[in-house]
C-alpha positions as CSV (number, residue, x, y, z in Angstrom):
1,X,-0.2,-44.2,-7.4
2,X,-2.2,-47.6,-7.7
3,X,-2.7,-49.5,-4.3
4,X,-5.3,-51.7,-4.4
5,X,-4.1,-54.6,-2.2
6,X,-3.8,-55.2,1.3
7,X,0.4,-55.2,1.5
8,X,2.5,-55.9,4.3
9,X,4.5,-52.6,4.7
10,X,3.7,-49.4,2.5
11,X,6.3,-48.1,0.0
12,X,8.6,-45.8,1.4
13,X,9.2,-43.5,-1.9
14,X,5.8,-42.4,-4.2
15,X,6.1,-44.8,-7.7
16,X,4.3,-42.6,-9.6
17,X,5.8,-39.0,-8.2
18,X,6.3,-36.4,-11.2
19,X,9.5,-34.5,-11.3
20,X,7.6,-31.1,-10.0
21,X,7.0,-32.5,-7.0
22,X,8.7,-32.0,-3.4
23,X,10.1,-34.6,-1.2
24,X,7.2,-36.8,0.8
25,X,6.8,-37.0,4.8
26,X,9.3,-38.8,6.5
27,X,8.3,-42.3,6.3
28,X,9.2,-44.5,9.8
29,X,8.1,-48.4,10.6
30,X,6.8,-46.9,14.0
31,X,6.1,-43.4,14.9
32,X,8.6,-41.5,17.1
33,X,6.0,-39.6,18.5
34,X,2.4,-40.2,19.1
35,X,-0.5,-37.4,18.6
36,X,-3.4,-38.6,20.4
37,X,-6.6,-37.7,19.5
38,X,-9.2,-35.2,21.9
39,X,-11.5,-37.7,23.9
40,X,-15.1,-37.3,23.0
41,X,-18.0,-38.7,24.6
42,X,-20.5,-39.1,21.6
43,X,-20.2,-39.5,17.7
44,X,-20.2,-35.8,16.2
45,X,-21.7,-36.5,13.0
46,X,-25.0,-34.6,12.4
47,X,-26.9,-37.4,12.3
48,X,-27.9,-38.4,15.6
49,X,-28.8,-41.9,17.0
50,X,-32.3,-42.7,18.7
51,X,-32.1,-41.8,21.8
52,X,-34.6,-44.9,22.6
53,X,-34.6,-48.7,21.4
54,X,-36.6,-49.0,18.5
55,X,-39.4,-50.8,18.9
56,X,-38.0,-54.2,16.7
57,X,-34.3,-54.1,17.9
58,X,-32.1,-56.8,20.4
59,X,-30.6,-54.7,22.9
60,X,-26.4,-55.5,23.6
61,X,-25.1,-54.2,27.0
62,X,-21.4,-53.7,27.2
63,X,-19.6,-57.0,27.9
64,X,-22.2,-58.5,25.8
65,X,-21.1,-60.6,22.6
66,X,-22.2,-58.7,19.9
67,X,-21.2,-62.0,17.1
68,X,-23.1,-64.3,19.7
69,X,-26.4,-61.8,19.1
70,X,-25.7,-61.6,15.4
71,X,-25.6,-65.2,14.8
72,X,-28.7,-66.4,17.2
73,X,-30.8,-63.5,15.1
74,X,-32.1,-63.8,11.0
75,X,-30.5,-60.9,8.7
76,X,-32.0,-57.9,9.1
77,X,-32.3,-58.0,12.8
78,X,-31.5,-54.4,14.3
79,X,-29.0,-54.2,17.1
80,X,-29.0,-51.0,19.3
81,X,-25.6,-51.0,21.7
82,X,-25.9,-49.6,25.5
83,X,-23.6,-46.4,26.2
84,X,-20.3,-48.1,27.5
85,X,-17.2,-49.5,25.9
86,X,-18.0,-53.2,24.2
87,X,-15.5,-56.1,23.4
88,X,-16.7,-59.3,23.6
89,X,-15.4,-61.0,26.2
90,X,-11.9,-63.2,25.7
91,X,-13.0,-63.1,21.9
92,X,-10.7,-60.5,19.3
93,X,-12.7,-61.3,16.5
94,X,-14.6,-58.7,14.6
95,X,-18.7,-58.5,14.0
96,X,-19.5,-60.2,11.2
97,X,-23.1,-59.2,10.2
98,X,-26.1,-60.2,8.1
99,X,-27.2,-58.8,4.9
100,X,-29.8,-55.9,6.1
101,X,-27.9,-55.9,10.0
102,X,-28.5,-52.4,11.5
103,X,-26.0,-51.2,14.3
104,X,-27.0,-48.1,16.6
105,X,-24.8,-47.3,19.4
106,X,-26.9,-45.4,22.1
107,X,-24.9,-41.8,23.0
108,X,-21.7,-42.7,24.8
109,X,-21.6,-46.2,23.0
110,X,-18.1,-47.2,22.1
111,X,-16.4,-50.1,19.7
112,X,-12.7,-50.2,21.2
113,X,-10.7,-52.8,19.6
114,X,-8.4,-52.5,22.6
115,X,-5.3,-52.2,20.1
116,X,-5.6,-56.3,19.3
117,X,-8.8,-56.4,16.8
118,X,-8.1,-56.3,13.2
119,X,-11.7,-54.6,12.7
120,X,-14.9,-53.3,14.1
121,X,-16.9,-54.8,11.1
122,X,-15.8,-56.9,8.0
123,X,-18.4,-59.0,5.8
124,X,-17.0,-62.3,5.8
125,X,-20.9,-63.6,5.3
126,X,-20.9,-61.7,2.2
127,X,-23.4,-59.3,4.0
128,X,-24.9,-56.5,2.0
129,X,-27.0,-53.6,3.0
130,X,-25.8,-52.8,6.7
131,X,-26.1,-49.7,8.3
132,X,-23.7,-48.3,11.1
133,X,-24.9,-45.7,12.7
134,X,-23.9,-43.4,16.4
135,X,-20.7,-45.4,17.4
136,X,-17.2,-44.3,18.4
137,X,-15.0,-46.8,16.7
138,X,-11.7,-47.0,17.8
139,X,-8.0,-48.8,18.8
140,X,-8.5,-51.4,16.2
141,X,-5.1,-52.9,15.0
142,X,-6.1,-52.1,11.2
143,X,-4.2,-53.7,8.3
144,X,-2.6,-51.1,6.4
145,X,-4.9,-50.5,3.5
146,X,-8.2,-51.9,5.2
147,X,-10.5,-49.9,7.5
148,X,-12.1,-50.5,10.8
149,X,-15.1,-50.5,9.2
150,X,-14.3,-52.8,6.1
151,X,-16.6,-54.2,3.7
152,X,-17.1,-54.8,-0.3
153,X,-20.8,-56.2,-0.9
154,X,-21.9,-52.9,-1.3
155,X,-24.9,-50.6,-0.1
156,X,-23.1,-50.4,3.5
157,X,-24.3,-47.7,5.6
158,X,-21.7,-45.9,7.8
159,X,-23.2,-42.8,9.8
160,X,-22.9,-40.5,12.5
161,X,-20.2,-41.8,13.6
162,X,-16.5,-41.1,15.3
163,X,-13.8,-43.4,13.7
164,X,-10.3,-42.5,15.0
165,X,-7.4,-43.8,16.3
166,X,-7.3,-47.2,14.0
167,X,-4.0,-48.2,12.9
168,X,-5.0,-48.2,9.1
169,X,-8.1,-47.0,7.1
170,X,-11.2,-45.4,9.3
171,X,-13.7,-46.8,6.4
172,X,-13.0,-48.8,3.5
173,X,-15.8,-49.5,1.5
174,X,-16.9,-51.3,-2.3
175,X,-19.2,-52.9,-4.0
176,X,-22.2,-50.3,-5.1
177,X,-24.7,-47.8,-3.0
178,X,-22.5,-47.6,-0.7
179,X,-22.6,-44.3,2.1
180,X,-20.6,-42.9,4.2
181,X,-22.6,-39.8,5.7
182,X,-22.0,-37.1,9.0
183,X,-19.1,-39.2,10.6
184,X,-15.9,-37.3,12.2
185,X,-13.2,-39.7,11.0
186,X,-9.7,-38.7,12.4
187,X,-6.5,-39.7,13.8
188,X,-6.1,-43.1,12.2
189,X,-2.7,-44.2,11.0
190,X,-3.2,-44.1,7.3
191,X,-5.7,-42.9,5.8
192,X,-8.9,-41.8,6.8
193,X,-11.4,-43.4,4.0
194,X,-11.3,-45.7,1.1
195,X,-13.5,-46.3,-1.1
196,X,-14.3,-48.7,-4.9
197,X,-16.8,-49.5,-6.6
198,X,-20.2,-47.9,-8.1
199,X,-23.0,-45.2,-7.2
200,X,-20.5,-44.4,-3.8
201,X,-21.5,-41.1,-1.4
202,X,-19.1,-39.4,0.7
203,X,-21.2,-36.3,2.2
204,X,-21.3,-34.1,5.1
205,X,-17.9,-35.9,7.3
206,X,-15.0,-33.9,8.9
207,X,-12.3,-36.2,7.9
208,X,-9.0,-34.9,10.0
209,X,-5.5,-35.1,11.3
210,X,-5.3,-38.6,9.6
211,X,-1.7,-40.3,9.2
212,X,-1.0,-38.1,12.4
213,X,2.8,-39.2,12.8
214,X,3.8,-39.7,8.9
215,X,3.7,-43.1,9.3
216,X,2.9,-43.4,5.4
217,X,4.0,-42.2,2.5
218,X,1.7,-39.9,0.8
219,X,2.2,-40.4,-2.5
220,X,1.6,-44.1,-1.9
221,X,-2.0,-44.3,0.2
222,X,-2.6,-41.8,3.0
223,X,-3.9,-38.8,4.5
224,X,-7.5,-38.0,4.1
225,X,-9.1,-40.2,1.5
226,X,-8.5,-42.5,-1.6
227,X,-10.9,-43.7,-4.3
228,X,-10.1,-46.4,-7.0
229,X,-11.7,-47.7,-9.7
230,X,-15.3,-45.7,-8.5
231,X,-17.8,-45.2,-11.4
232,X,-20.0,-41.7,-10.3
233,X,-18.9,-41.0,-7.2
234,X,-20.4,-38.2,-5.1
235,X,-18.2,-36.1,-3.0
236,X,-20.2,-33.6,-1.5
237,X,-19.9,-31.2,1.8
238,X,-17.0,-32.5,3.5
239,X,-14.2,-30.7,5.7
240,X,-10.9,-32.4,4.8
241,X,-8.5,-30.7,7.4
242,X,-5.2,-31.3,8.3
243,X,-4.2,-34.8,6.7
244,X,-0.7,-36.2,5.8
245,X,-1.2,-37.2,2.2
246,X,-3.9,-35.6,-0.5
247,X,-7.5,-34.2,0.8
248,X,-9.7,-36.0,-1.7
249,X,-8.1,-38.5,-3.8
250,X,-9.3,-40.3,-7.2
251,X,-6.1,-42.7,-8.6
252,X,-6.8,-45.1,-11.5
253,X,-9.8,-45.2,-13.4
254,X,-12.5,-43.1,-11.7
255,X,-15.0,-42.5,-14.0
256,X,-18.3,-39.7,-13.3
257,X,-16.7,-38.6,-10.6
258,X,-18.5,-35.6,-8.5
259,X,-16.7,-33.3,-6.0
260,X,-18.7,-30.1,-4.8
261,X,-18.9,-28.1,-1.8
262,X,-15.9,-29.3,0.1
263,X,-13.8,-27.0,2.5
264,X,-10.5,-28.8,2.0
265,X,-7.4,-27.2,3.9
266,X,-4.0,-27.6,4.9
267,X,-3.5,-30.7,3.9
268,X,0.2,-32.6,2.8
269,X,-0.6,-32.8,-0.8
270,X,-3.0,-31.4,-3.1
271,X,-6.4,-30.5,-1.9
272,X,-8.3,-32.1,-4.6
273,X,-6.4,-35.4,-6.9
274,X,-8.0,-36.3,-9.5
275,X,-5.3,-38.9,-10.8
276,X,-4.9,-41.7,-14.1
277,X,-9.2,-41.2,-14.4
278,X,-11.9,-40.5,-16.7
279,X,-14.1,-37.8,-16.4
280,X,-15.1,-35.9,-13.5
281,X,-16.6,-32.4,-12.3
282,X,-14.7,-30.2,-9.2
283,X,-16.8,-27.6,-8.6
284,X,-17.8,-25.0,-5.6
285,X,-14.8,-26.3,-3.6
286,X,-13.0,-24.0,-0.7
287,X,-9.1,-25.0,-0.9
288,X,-6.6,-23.4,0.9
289,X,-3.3,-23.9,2.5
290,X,-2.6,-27.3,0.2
291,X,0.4,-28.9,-1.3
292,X,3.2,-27.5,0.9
293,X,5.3,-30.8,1.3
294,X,4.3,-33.3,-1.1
295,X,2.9,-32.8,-5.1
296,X,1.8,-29.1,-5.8
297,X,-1.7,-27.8,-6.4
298,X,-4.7,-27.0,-5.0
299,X,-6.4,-28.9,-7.4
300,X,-4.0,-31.3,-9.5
301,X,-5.8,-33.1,-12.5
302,X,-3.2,-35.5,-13.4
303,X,-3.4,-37.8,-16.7
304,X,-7.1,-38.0,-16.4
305,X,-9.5,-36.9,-19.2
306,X,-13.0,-35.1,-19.6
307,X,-12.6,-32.8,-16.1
308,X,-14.1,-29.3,-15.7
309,X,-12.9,-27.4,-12.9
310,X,-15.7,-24.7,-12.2
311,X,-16.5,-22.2,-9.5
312,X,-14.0,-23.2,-6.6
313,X,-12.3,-20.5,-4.7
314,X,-8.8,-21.6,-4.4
315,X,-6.1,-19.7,-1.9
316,X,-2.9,-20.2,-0.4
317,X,-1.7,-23.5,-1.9
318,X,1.6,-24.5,-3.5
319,X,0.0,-23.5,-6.9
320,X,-3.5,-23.0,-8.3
321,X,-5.2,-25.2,-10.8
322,X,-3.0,-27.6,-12.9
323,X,-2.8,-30.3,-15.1
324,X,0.1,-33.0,-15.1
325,X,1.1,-35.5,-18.1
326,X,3.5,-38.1,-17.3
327,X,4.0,-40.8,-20.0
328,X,1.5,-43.4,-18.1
329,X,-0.5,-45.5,-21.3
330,X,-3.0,-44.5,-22.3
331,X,-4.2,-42.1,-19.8
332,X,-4.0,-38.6,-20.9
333,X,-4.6,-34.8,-19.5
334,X,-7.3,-34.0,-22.1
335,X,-10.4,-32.7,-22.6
336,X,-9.4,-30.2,-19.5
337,X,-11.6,-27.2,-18.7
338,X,-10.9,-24.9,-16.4
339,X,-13.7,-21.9,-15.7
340,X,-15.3,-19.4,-13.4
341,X,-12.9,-19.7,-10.5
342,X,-11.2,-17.8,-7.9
343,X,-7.7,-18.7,-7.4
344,X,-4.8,-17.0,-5.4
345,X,-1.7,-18.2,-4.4
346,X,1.9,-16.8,-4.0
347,X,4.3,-20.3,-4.4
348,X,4.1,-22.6,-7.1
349,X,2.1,-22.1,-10.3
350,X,-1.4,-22.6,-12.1
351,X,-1.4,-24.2,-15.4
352,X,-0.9,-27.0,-17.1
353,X,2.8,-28.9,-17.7
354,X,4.3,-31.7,-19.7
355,X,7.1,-34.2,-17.6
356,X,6.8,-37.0,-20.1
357,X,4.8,-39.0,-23.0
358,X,1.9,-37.4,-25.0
359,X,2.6,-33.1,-25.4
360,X,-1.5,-32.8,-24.4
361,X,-0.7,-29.0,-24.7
362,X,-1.1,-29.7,-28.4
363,X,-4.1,-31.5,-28.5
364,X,-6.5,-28.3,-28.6
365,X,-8.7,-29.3,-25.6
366,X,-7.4,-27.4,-22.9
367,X,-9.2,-24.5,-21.9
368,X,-8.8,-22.0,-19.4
369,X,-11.0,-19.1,-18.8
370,X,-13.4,-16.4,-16.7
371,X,-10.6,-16.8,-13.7
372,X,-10.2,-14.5,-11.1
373,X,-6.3,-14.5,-10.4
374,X,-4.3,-12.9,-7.3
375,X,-0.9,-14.5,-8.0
376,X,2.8,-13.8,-6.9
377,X,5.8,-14.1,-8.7
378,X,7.1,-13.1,-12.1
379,X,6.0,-16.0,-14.1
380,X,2.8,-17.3,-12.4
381,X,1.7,-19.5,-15.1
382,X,3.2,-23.0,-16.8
383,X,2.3,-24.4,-20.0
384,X,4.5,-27.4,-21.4
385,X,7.8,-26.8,-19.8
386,X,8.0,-23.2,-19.2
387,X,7.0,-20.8,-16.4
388,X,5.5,-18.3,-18.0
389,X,4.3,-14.4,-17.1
390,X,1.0,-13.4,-17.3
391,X,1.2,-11.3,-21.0
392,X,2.9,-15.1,-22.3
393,X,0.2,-17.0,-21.0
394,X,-2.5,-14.8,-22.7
395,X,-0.8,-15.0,-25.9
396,X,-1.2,-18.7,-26.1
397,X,-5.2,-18.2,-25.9
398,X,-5.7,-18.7,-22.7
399,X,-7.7,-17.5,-19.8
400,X,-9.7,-15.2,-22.1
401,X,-12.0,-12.8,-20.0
402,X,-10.5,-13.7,-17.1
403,X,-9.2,-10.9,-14.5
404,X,-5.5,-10.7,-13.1
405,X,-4.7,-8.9,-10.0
C-alpha cells in the first residue's frame, strides 16, 4: 500500500491486500500488552563514538539545553553529549539543528523523550548534512508515520546508534545522500525505518522486534522498514528479525533499487517486498521463516517491473519466490528474472500468479531458472491461477537446469 502522509490513526484493513494473502495482525488503538525492550547501556552499532571530545566540539552535560547550544553556535558546530540521560529542562521541544550539525553521544549518552517529545531531531531549519552518531534514542511520543529521528533535506547521517521504544518510526529519512549505517533500531511502535528520496543507504543495522504489540496493520505501514518513491537505493548487510509487518519494504515507484546481503527472518509478512516499482536487483539475501500471518513469500515482487532475483538462499517461508499482478495502472509484474537461487519451503508456493488486470504470464518476460528447489506438497508451483506440480511447471518452459529435490 501507499502511505506517504503523516495520518491521524492507521488503517485497520491492508487497501491493496491480494486475494492470496492471509488475514493481518490484530489491529488495537492501544496495545493490551506491552513488550519492553532489554535495557542497554551503549548504542550497539559497529561504529563506535570517540571516546574523547574532539578537539573543535561544544560539550552538553545532561540537563543541559541542547536547542539553547544549537542556536548560540554557526552550522556546522559539532556537539558531543556527556554519558547520562538529556532533556532539556521544562522544554518538550525537539533539536532543531544546523545544516553540517554533528551529534556524538559519549558511551552511556541517552535522548529520552520521556514519553511527551514528538522527536529527537526534526529539520524545521531546513538543515542538511547532519550527522547522528553513538546515542540511545528513546520514549519519544512519535507520530505515526514519522520517526524519532525525522528529517527530509537530505544527506542526514544516522549512526551507531540505539533507537527503540518510540511510539512511531525509529528513522524517517528523504531528500538525497542520505545514511542510515550500524544502528540497532528496535521496539518502536510502527515501523522501524522509513525512508524517500535519492542515492539512500541502509547498511550494516539490526532492525528488530518493531510494531512489538500489533499496534499496526502490516499491510498498511509497519514492521521493519518502508521505502517510497527512492531512486537507487542501497540495502545492504542488514539483520531484519522479528518485525510485525514486511522485512524490507519498497511500495510505489522505487526505481534502481539494491538489496544484497541481508539476513532477514521471521518476520509478519514477506521477507523481501518489492511492491508497485521499477527496477531493482535482490540478490545474496538469507530469508527464512517469513510470511506466516500476513502476504505470502519470501521474496514477493508484486506489480513492479525490470527485477532479478539472484543468488538468495530462501527457507522456511510461506512460499518461495513469486510474482503478484493485481490490476493497479500501469504497473506491471514484467520483465521478472528469477536465477541461481536456493529455495526451500514446505507451505505456500514459488511462482508467479495472476489476481487481476494485465495476464503478465503472457507477456514472455518471465524467467525462471538454475534454482535449487526442496519443496513440499503436490503442486509446489503457481503460474496464472493454478497450483501446479513440478513435471506442469517444466512444461511451461520454466526453471530450465534447475535441480528439484
Amino acid at each position: 500500500s501507499v502511505s506517504s502522509g503523516a495520518a491521524a490513526t492507521p488503517p485497520t484493513t491492508a487497501s491493496n491486500a491480494p486475494t492470496t494473502t492471509k488475514a493481518g495482525a490484530p489491529v488495537t488503538t492501544k496495545p493490551t500488552t506491552t513488550t519492553t525492550a532489554p535495557t542497554t547501556t551503549t548504542p550497539t552499532g559497529s561504529t563506535s563514538p570517540p571516546q574523547t571530545v574532539p578537539a573543535d566540539a561544544i560539550v552538553i552535560n545532561p540537563g543541559e539545553n541542547i536547542q539553547q547550544a544549537v542556536n548560540s553556535n554557526p552550522a556546522g558546530t559539532t556537539f558531543y553529549l556527556r554519558a547520562g540521560t538529556h532533556r532539556s529542562p521544562g522544554d518538550t521541544r525537539h533539536v532543531d539543528p544546523k545544516t553540517g550539525n554533528t551529534f556524538i553521544g559519549e558511551p552511556g549518552a541517552v535522548m529520552d523523550g520521556g514519553g511527551n517529545t514528538q522527536f529527537a531531531f526534526q529539520d524545521n531549519m531546513k538543515a542538511s548534512d547532519v550527522v547522528i552518531r553513538g546515542l540511545i534514542i528513546r520514549n519519544y511520543s512519535t507520530p505515526v508515520q514519522r520517526g524519532a529521528v525525522d528529517a527530509g533535506s537530505g544527506g542526514w547521517k544516522v549512526i551507531g546508534n540505539e533507537i527503540r521504544n518510540n511510539a512511531g518510526a525509529g528513522v524517517s529519512l528523504g531528500g538525497s545522500g542520505w545514511v542510515i549505517e550500524a544502528n540497532n533500531i528496535h521496539h518502536n511502535e510502527q515501523i522501524g525505518i522509513k525512508g524517500q528520496g535519492s542515492g539512500g543507504r541502509v547498511v550494516n543495522n539490526t532492525i528488530s522486534h518493531n510494531n512489538p504489540n500489533g499496534k499496526y496493520e502490516p499491510g498498511w505501514e509497519a514492521g521493519g522498514t518502508k521505502f517510497i518513491k527512492t531512486t537507487n537505493l542501497y540495502v545492504s548487510g542488514n539483520k531484519v528479525l522479528n518485525n510485525r509487518g514486511p522485512g524490507l519494504w519498497t511500495d510505489h515507484d522505487n526505481r534502481g533499487t539494491l538489496y544484497e546481503k541481508n539476513v532477514v527472518r521471521d518476520n509478519v509478512g514477506p521477507g523481501i517486498f518489492h511492491e508497485i516499482s521499477q527496477s531493482a536487483t535482490i540478490r545474496n539475501n538469507t530469508v527464512s521463516g517469513n510470511a506466516h500471518g500476513f502476504y505470502i513469500g519470501g521474496i514477493l515482487v508484486a506489480n513492479s517491473s525490470g527485477v532479478t532475483v539472484t543468488g538468495n538462499i530462501l527457507s522456511g517461508n510461506d512460499g518461495g519466490i513469486i510474482g503478484l499482478q493485481d490490476d493497479r495502472g500501469s504497473y506491471a509484474t514484467t520483465d521478472l528474472t528469477v536465477k541461481g537461487n536456493k529455495v526451500s519451503f514446505d507451505t505456500g508456493y514459488n511462482g508467479v500468479r495472476v489476481n487481476s488486470g494485465t495476464d503478465v504470464t503472457k507477456s514472455g518476460t518471465i524467467l525462471f531458472s538454475a534454482n535449487t528447489y526442496a519443496v513440499g506438497g503436490s503442486k509446489p508451483f503457481f503460474w496464472k491461477d493454478a497450483h501446479l506440480t513440478v513435471e506442469e511447471w517444466l512444461a511451461l518452459g520454466q526453471d530450465a537446469g534447475s535441480s528439484f529435490n
